[in-house]
C-alpha positions as CSV (number, residue, x, y, z in Angstrom):
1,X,16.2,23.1,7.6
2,X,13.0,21.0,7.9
3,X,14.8,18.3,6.9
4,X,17.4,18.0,9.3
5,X,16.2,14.8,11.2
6,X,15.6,12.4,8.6
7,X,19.5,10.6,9.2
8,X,17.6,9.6,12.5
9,X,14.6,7.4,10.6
10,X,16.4,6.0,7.5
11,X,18.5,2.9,7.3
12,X,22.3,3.9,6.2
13,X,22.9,1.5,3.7
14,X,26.7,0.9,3.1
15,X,27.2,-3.4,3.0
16,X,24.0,-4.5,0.9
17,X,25.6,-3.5,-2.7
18,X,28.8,-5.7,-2.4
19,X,27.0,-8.6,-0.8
20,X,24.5,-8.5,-4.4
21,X,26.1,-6.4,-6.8
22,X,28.4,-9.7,-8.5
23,X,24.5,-11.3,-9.1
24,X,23.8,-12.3,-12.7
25,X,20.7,-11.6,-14.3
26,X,17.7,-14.2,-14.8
27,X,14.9,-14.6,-17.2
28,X,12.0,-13.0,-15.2
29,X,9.9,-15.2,-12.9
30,X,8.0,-12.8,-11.0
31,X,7.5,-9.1,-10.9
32,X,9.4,-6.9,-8.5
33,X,9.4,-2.8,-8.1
34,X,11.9,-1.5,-10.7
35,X,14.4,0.9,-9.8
36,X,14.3,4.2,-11.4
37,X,16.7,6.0,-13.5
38,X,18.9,8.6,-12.2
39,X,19.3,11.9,-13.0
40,X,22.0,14.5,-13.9
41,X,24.7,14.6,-11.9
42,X,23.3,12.0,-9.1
43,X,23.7,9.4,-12.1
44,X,27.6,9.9,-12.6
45,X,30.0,8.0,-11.0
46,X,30.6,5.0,-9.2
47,X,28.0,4.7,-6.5
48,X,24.9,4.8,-9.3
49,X,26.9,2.1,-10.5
50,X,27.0,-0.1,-7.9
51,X,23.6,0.9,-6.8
52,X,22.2,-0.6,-10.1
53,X,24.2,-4.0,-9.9
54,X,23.3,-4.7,-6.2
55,X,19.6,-4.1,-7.6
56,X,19.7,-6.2,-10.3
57,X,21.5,-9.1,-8.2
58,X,18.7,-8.7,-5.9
59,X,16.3,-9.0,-8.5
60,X,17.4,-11.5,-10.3
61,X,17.4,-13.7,-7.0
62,X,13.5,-13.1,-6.2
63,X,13.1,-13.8,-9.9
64,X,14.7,-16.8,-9.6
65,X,12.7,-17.7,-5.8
66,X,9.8,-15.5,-5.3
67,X,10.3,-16.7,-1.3
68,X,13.9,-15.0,-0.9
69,X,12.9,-12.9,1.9
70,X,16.3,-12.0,2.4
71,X,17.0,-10.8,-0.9
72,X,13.5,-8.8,-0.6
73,X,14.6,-6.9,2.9
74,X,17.5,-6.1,1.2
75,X,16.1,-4.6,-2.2
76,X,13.4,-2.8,0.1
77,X,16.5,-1.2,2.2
78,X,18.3,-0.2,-0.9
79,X,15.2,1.0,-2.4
80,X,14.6,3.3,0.8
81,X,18.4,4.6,1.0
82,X,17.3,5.6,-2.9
83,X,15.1,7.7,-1.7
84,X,17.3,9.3,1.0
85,X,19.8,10.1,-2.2
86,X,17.2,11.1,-5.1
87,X,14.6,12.4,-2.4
88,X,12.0,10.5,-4.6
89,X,10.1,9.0,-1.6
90,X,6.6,8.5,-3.2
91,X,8.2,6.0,-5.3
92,X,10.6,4.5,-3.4
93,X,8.7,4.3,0.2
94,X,6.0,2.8,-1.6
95,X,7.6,0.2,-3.2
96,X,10.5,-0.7,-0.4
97,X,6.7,-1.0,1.9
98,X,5.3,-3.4,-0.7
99,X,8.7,-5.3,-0.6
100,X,8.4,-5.8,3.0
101,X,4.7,-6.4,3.5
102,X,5.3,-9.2,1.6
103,X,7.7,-10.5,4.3
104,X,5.7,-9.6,7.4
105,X,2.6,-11.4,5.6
106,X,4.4,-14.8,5.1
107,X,6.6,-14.1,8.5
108,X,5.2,-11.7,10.8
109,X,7.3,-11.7,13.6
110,X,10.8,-11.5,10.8
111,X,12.8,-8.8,13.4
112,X,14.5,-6.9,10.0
113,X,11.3,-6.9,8.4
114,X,9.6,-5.0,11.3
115,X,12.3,-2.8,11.6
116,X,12.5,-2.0,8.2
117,X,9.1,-1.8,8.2
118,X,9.8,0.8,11.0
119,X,12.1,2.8,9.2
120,X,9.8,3.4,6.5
121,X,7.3,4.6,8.9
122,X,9.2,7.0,10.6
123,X,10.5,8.7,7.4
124,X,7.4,9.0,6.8
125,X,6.3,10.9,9.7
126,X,3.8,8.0,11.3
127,X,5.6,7.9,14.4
128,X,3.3,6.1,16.5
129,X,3.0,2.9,13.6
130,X,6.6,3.0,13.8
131,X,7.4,3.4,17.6
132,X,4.7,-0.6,17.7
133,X,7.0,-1.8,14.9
134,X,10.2,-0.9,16.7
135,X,8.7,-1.9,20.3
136,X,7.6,-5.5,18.7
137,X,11.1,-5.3,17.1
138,X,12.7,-5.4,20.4
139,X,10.7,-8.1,22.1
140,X,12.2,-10.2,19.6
141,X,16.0,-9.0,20.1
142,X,16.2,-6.5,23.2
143,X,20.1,-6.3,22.1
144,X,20.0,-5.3,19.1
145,X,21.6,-1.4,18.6
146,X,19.8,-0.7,15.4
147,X,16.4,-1.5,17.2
148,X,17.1,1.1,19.8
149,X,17.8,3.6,17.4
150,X,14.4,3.4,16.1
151,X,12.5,3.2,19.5
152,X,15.0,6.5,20.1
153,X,13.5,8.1,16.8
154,X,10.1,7.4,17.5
155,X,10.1,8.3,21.4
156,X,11.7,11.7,20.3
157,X,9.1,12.3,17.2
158,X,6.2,11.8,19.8
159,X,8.0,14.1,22.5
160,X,9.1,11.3,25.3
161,X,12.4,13.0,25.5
162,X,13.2,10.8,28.8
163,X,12.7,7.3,26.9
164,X,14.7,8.6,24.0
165,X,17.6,9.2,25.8
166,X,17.3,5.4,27.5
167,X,17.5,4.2,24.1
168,X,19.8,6.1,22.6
169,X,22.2,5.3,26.0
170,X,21.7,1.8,25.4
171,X,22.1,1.8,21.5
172,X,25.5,3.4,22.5
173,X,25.8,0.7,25.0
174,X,25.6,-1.9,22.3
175,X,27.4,-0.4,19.2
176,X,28.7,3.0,19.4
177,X,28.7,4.5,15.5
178,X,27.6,7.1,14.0
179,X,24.2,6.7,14.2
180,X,24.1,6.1,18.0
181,X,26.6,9.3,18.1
182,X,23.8,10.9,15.3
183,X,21.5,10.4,18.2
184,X,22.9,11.8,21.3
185,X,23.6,15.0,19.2
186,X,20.2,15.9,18.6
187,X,19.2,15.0,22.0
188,X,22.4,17.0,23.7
189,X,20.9,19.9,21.2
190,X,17.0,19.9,22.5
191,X,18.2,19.4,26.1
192,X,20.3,22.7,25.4
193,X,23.9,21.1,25.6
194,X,24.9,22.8,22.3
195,X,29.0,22.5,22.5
196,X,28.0,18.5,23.4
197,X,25.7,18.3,20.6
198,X,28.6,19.3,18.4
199,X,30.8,16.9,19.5
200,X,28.8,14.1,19.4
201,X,27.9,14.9,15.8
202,X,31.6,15.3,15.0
203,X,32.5,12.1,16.2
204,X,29.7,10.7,13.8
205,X,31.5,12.8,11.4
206,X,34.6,10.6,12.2
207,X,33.1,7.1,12.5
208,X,32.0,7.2,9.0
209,X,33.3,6.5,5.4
210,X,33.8,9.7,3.9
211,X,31.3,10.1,0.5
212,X,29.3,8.2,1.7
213,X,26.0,9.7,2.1
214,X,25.3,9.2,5.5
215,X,29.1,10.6,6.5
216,X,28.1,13.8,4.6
217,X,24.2,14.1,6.0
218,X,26.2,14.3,8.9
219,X,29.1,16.8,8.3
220,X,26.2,19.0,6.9
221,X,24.4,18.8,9.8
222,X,27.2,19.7,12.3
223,X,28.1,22.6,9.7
224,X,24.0,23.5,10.7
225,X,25.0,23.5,14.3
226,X,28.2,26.2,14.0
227,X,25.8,28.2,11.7
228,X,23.4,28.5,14.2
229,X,25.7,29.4,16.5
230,X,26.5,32.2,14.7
231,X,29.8,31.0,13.2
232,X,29.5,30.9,9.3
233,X,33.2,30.3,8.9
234,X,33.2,26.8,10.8
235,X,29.9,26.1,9.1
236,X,30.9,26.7,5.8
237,X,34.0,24.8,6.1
238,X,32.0,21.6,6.9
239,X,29.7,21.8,3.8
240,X,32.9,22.8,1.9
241,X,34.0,19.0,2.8
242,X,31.0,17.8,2.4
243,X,30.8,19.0,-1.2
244,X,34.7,17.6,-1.8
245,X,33.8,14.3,-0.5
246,X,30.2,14.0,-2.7
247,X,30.7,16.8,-5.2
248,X,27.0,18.2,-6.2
249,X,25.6,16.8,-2.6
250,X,22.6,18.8,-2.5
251,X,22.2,19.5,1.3
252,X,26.0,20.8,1.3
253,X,24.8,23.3,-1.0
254,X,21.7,24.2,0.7
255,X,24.3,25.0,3.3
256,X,26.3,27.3,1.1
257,X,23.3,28.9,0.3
258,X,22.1,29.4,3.9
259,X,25.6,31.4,5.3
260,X,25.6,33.0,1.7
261,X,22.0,34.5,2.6
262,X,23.3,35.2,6.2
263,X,26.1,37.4,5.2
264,X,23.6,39.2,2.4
265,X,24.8,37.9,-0.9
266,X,21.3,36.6,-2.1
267,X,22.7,35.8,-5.9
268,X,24.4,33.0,-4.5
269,X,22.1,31.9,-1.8
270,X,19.2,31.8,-4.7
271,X,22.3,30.1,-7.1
272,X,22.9,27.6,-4.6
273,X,19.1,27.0,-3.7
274,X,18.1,26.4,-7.3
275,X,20.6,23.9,-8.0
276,X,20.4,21.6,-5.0
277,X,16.2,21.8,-6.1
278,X,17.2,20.1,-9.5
279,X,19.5,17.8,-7.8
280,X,17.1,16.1,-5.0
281,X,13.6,16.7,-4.6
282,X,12.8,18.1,-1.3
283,X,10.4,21.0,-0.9
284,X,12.8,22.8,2.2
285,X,14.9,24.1,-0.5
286,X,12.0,26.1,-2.0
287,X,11.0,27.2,1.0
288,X,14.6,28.5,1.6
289,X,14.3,30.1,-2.1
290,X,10.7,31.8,-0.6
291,X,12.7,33.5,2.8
292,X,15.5,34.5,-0.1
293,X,13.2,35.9,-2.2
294,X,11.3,37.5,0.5
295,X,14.3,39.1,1.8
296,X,15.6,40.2,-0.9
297,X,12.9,42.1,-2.1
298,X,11.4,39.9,-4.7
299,X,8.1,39.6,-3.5
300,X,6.7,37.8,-7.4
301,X,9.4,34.9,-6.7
302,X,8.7,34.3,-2.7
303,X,4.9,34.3,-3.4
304,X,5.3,31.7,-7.1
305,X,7.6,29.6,-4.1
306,X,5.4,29.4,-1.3
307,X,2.9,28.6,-3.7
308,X,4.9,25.5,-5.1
309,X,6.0,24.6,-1.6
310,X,2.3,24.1,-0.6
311,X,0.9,22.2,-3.5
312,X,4.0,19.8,-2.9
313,X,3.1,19.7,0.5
314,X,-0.3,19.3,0.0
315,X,0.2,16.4,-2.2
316,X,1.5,14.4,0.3
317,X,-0.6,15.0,3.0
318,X,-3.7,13.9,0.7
319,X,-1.8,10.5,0.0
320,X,-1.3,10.1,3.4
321,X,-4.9,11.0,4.4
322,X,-6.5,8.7,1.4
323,X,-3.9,5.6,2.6
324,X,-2.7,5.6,6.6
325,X,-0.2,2.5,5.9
326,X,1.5,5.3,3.7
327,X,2.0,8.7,2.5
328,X,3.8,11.5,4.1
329,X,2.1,13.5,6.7
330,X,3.3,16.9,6.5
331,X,0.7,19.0,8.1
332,X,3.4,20.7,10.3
333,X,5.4,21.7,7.5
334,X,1.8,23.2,5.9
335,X,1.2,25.6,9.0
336,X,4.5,26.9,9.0
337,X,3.9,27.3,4.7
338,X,0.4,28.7,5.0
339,X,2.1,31.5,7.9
340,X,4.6,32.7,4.4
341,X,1.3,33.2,2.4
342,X,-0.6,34.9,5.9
343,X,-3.1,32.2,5.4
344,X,-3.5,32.3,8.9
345,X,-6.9,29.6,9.2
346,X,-5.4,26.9,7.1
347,X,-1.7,27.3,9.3
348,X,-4.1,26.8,12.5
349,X,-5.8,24.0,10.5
350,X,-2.7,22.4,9.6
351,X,-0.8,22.9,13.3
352,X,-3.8,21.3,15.1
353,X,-4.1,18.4,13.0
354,X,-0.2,17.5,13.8
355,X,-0.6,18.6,17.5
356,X,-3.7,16.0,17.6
357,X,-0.8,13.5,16.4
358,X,2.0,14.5,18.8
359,X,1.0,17.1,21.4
360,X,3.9,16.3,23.4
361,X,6.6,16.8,20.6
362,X,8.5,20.4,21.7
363,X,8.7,21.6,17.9
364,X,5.2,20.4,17.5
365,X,4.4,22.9,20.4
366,X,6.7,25.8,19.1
367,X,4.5,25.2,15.5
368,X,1.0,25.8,17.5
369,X,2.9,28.9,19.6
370,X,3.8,30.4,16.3
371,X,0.6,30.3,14.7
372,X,-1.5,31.4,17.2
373,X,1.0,34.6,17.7
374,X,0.8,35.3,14.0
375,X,-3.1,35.0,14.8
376,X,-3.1,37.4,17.5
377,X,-4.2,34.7,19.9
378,X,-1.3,35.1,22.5
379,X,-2.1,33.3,25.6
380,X,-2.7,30.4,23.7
381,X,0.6,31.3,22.2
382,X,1.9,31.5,25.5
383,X,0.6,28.2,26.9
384,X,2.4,26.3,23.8
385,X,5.6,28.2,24.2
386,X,6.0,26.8,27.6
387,X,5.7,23.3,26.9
388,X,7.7,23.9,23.6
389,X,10.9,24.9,25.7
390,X,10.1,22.4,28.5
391,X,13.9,20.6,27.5
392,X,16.0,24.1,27.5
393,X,16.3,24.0,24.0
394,X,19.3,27.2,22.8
395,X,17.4,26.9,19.4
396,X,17.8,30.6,18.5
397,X,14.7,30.6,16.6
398,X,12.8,29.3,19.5
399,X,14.0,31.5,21.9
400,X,13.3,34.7,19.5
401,X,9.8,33.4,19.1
402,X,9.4,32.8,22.9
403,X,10.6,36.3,23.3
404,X,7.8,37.6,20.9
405,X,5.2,36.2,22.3
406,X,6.3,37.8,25.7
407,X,6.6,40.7,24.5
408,X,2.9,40.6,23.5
409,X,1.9,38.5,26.3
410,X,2.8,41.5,28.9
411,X,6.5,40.3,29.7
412,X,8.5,42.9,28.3
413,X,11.4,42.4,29.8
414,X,11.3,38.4,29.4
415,X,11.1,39.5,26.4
416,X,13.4,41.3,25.5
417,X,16.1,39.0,27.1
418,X,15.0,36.0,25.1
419,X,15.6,38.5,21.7
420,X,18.6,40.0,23.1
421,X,19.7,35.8,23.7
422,X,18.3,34.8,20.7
423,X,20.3,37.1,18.6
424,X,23.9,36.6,21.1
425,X,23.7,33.4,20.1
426,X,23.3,33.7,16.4
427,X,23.5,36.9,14.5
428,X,22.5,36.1,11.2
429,X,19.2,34.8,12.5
430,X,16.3,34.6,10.3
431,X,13.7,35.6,11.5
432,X,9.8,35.2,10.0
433,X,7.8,37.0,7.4
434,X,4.9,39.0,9.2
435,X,6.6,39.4,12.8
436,X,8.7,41.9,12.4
437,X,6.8,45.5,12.2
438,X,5.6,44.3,15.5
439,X,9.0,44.2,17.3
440,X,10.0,48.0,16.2
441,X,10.0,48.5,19.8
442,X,11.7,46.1,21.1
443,X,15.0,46.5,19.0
């Protein structure tokens, strides 16, 4: 799932609502970004609750002193972790950035405001901004663990894998928790240390507060790691927690819907799909309904999806074009949505444009591999491939992919062993739409 990473650039939230939730309201002294109404089931319970009285005790304290910078870092962070929950990120990046702009312009070396200011930067996908916030960030406080979780974010987003895992060994040096443990799974994972990966993400599991929605991102994602190692049993039980613990959590049923589509029963998968798209809005769970549909023989429904996943995507990427302090860049996410609509240019369009950003980033690599195989162009498929698996990455996707373009490249028996591994390692792949009357041979 595209998604998978964004634990790794968002501030988890938990202390800010009881520290400003008992706040009573004031009359209005100066205007602040409102926060937004919830909806359905995300507005039930006690969290929306509390959400909404930390808000309006924060509030009601910049009403009442325009100059509480303290109160504004904190309303910007809760307005950011709003985002993480709702998936509205236009809204709420925008207006947690105009929170703490105002900070850095009255105090611009404040060391949360930078790093907040980080945070927001890295969700958004402008990794270098954020890795000069978080470097500035750590002139001013070299021991501080959050800190090193950013420069660990941004050093893996721009592919300096050995930087990220000095940061991510000092962040765990400082304050071991689940975001430090969040960290050395995804690194254990690219380096090709699966079984560590998994236990480093189950002790973030562990260290958290259970509901919460960090704890769950979290038991989702190890649930992500069983299923793509082929064992849809383990993987289900996580998001089956998940789900328990934060009943209608959206990425726990993206999850469902993922080993539902693995073992054939579409119904669900598309059940599942369609419900966590009402809950949150995040375009990877219409592209998972586009690979459904696709596979399931409803060619109408994957085409009216991929469609909807690119004018989402699109979206963004023009905000972020028209403003660089903010808007999403999604252009990698765009090649890989063009390839389901075999609009081959704009994918090699879209890949470059990200590759220009981040050449060194291994999935940024594996994106310009992939497109230029689905464009015939294998050596230049080839040439990416190699610097995409530079860290021995297991990712069985990445491995099948390698193997295709070696098979077309004039390795046959490379490979076919990469296939063969690929599909060892997780049965239920999925594999792409457009790649597969090619490999007739080779299976």
């Amino acid at each position: 799932m595209t998604t998978g990473r964004r634990i790794l650039y968002t501030l988890l939230i938990v202390g800010f609502m009881a520290a400003a939730g008992a706040l009573l309201l004031r009359r209005p002294t100066a205007p602040v970004p409102k926060l937004q109404a919830r909806q359905g089931s995300l507005a039930l319970g006690g969290e929306w609750l509390n959400t909404r009285n930390a808000v309006n005790g924060l509030q009601a304290r910049l009403r009442k002193n325009p100059k509480d910078h303290e109160a504004r870092l904190l309303l910007s962070q809760a307005y950011i972790q709003e985002g993480r929950i709702t998936g509205n990120h236009t809204y709420y990046d925008a207006a947690a950035m105009e929170l703490v702009d105002e900070v850095l312009n009255r105090e611009p070396e404040n060391f949360e405001a930078l790093c907040t200011k980080a945070v927001i930067c890295l969700s958004q996908h402008h990794f270098s901004q954020g890795l000069a916030l978080a470097e500035k960030a750590e002139a001013l406080n070299h021991s501080n663990a959050f800190v090193q979780g950013l420069l660990c974010d941004a050093h893996v987003e721009l592919g300096h894998y050995d930087e990220a895992v000095k940061a991510a060994d000092r962040m765990n040096q400082l304050r071991p928790d689940l975001r430090a443990y969040a960290r050395v799974s995804y690194l254990r994972e690219i380096h090709g240390d699966v079984a560590g990966a998994k236990e480093a993400m189950d002790m973030a599991v562990k260290a958290g507060v259970a509901g919460l929605e960090q704890t769950e991102w979290s038991r989702v994602t190890l649930g992500r790691l069983h299923e793509n190692s082929g064992d849809l049993e383990r993987a289900d039980a996580e998001y089956q927690k998940a789900l328990a613990a934060r009943p209608n959590y959206a990425y726990a049923l993206a999850g469902l819907a993922s080993t539902a589509r693995a073992r054939g029963d579409y119904a669900t998968a598309i059940k599942h799909l369609k419900q966590a798209h009402q809950l949150v809005r995040d375009y990877a769970f219409m592209d998972e309904l586009t690979d459904v549909y696709r596979i399931s023989k409803q060619p109408q429904r994957a085409a009216q999806a991929a469609k909807a996943v690119i004018k989402e995507l699109a979206a963004e990427a023009n905000s972020a074009d028209e403003n660089e302090e903010l808007g999403h860049y999604s252009d990698r996410e765009l090649a890989y949505a063009y390839l389901k609509t075999n609009q081959l240019d704009k994918a090699l369009e879209h890949a470059r444009i990200e590759y220009e950003r981040r050449p060194d980033n291994i999935d940024v690599c594996e994106t310009m591999a992939w497109v230029h195989y689905r464009r015939g162009e294998y050596a230049e498929a080839a040439k990416h491939m190699a610097l995409a698996r530079r860290t021995g990455s297991k990712n069985p996707q990445l491995l099948y992919r390698a193997g295709c373009i070696a098979l077309r490249s004039g390795k046959p028996a490379e490979g076919q062993a990469l296939i063969q591994q690929a599909r060892t390692l997780n049965p239920h792949l999925l594999t792409d739409a457009g790649e597969e009357p090619m490999l007739t041979a080779a299976r």
